[in-house]
C-alpha positions as a Markdown table, in Angstrom:
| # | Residue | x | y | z |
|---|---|---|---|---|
| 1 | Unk | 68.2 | 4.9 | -27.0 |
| 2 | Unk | 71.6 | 5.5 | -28.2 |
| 3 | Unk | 74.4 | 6.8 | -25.6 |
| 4 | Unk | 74.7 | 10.0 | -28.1 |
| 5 | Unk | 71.3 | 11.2 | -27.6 |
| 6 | Unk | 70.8 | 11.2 | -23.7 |
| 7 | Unk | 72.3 | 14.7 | -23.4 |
| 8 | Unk | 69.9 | 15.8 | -25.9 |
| 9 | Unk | 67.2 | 13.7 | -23.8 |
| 10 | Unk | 68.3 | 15.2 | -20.6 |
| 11 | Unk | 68.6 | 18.4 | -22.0 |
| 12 | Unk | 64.5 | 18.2 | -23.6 |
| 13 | Unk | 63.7 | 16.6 | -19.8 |
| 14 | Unk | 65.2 | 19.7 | -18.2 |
| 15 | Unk | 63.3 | 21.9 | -20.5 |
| 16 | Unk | 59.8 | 20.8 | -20.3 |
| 17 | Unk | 60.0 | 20.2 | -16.4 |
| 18 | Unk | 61.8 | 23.9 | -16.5 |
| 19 | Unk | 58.3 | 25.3 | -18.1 |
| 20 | Unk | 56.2 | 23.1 | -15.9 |
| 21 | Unk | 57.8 | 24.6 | -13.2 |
| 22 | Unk | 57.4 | 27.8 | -14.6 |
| 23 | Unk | 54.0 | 27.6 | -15.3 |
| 24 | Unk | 53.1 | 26.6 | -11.8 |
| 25 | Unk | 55.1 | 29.1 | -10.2 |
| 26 | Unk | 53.1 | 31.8 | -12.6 |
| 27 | Unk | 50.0 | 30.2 | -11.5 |
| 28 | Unk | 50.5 | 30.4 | -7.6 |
| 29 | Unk | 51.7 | 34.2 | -8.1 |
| 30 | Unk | 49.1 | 35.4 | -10.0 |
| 31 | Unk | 51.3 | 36.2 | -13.2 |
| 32 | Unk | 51.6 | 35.4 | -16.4 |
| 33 | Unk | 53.4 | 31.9 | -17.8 |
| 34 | Unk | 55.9 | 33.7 | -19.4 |
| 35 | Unk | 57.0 | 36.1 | -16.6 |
| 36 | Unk | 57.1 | 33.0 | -14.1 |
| 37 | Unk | 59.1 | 31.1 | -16.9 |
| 38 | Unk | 61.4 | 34.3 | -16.6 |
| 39 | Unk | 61.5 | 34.4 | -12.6 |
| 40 | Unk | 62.2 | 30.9 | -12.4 |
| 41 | Unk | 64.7 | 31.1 | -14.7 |
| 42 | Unk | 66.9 | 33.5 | -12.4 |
| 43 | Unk | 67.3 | 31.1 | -9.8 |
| 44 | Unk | 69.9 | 28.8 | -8.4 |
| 45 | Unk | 67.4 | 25.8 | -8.3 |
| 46 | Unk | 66.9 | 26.4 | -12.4 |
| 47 | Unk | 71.0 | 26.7 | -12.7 |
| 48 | Unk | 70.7 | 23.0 | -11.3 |
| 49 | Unk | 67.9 | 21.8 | -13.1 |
| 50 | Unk | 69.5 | 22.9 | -16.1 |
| 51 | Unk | 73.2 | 21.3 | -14.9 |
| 52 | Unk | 72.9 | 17.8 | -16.7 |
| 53 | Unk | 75.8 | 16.6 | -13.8 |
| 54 | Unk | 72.9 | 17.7 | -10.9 |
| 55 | Unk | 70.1 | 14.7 | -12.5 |
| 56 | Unk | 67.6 | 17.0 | -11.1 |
| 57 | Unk | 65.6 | 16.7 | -14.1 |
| 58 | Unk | 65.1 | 13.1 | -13.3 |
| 59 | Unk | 63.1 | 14.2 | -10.3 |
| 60 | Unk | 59.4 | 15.2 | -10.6 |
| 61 | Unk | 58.0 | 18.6 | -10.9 |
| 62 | Unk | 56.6 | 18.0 | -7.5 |
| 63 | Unk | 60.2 | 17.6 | -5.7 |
| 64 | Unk | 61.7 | 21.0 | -8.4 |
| 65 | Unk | 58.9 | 23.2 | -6.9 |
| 66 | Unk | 59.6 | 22.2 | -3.0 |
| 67 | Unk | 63.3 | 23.3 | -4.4 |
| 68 | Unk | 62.5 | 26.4 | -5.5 |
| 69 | Unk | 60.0 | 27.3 | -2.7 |
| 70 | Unk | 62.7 | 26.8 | 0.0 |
| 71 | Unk | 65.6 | 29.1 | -2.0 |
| 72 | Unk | 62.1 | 31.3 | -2.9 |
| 73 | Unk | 61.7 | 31.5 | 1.3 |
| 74 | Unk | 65.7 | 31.8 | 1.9 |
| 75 | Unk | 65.8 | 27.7 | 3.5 |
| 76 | Unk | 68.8 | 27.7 | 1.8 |
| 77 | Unk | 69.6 | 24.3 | 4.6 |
| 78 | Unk | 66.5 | 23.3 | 3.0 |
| 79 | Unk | 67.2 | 23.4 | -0.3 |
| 80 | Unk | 70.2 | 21.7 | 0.2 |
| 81 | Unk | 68.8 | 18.9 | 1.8 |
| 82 | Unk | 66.5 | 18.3 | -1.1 |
């Protein structure tokens, strides 16, 4: 891969783990994809995930969901050790 196209890499990374995310979050709530896409996306955990300084979309959908469940519960020392 050429150095110019890991942003865009990063950036398509961040996306699908963003509707991953999304989609699991929907699933667990009982709503649709789209609306959990839509929740998720109001969060500080998506802010990072979408902050290609914050490599959080290097980490697996596993580890973004434990994220946004502990800002979700208000763990914000939690989150912030993850």
């Amino acid at each position: 891969m050429k150095q110019e196209q890991i942003p865009e890499a990063s950036a398509f990374i961040a996306d699908m783990t963003a509707a991953e995310v999304g989609r699991r979050y929907a699933e667990q709530k009982g709503i649709s994809t789209t609306e959990g896409v839509r929740e998720f996306m109001t969060t500080r955990t998506y802010a990072l995930l979408m902050n290609p300084e914050s490599y959080l979309s290097l980490e697996s959908v596993e580890y973004v969901m434990d994220m946004l469940d502990a800002e979700l519960c208000g763990d914000n020392e939690r989150w912030l050790e993850i």
